[in-house]
N, C-alpha and C positions, 0 to 999 in steps of 0.2 A: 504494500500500500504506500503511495508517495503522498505526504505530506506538501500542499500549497500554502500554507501560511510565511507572511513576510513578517520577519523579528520573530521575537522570544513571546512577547504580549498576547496573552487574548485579549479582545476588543472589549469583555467582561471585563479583565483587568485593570485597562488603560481605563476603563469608565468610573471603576470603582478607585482609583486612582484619583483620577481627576474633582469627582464630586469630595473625598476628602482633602483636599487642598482647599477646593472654595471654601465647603464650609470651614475649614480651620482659616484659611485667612479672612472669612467672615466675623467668625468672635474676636480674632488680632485687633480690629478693625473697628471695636464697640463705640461709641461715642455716648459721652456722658455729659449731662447737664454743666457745663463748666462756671455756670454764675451761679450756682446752687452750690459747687464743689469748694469757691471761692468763698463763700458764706460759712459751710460746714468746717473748713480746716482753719479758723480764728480759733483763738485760744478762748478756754471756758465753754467752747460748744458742749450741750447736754448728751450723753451717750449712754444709748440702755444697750447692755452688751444680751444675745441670747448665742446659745451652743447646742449643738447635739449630743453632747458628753457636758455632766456636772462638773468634772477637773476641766474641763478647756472654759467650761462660764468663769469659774473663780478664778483659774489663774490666769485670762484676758482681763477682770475686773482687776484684779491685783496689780497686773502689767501697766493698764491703762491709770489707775491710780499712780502709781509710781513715778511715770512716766510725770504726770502735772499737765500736760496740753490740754487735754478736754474732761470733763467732769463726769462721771461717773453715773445714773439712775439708777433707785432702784424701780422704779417706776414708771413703765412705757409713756404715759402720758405725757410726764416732765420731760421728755426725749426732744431734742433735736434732731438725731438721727438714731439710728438701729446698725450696729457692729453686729453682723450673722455670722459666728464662726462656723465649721467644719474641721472635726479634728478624726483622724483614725489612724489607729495602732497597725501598719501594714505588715512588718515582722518587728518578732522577738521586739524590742524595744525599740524600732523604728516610728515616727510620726510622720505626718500629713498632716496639714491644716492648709486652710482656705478663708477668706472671709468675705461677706459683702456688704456693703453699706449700705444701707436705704436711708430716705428720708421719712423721716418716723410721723409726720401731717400726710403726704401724699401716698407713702409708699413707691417712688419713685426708684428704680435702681441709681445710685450716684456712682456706685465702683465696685469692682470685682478685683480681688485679689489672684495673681496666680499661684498655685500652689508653691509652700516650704516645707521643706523635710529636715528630718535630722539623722540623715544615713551618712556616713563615716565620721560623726560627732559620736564619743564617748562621754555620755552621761548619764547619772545615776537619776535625772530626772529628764526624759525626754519629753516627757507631754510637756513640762512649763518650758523647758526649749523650745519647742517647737511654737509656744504661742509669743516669746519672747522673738524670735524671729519674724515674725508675723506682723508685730506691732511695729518692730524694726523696719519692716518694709514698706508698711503704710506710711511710716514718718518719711522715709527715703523719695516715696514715692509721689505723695499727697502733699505733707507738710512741706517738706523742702520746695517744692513746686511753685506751690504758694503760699506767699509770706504771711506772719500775722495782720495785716492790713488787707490781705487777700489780693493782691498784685502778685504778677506773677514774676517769680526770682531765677529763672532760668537763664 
């Protein structure tokens, strides 16, 4: 039997190829309210933190206190915005976390985090690692961006 196909690809592949490219460089891509983002990252903005895991709520609240930028709730109401962790155990003592912002009146998404791990980190506490990085990258990402005055410092 003589095979006619030109290349290596089935046409199946190259398809399912391609539709995973768009859609990944469709979330790359996201756009977020940026005078709302300018609002939310002032210092003292109100923050109700929620998690999937009880240790990723407490020790993002802990973080987030420590930290001093933005104020803490316990109380969705008093919220300026909504800190949505995601945290999970993926081996042995490895973590993941994620988190997303909303604005806590609208329910608008303001930012998506991409995921932080703490694989080839040796700690005796990888969950609060992993949400200590987390925080760290919101600041990196968010805060540094834009200033306290909410002008942007890039």
């Amino acid at each position: 039997m003589k095979r006619t196909t030109k290349g290596f690809a089935s046409p199946l592949l190259k398809l399912s190829v391609a539709l995973l490219l768009l859609t990944s460089s469709a979330q790359a891509q996201e756009v977020y309210n940026q005078e709302r983002l300018k609002q939310v990252t002032k210092e003292g903005t109100k923050v109700y933190v929620s998690a999937n895991k009880d240790n990723a709520e407490a020790h993002t609240k802990e973080v987030l206190r420590n930290w001093g930028h933005w104020e803490v709730v316990d109380n969705k109401g008093d919220a300026d915005i909504i800190f949505k962790v995601k945290s999970n155990q993926v081996f042995m003592s490895e973590n993941v976390a994620s988190a997303v912002i909303y604005d806590a009146k609208t329910g608008e998404k303001l930012y998506k985090t991409k995921n932080v791990n703490t694989f080839g980190r040796i700690s005796y506490h990888s969950r609060k690692a992993v949400i200590k990085k987390l925080v760290r990258k919101v600041k990196n990402k968010l805060i540094k961006r834009y200033g306290n005055d909410g002008s942007r410092t890039e």
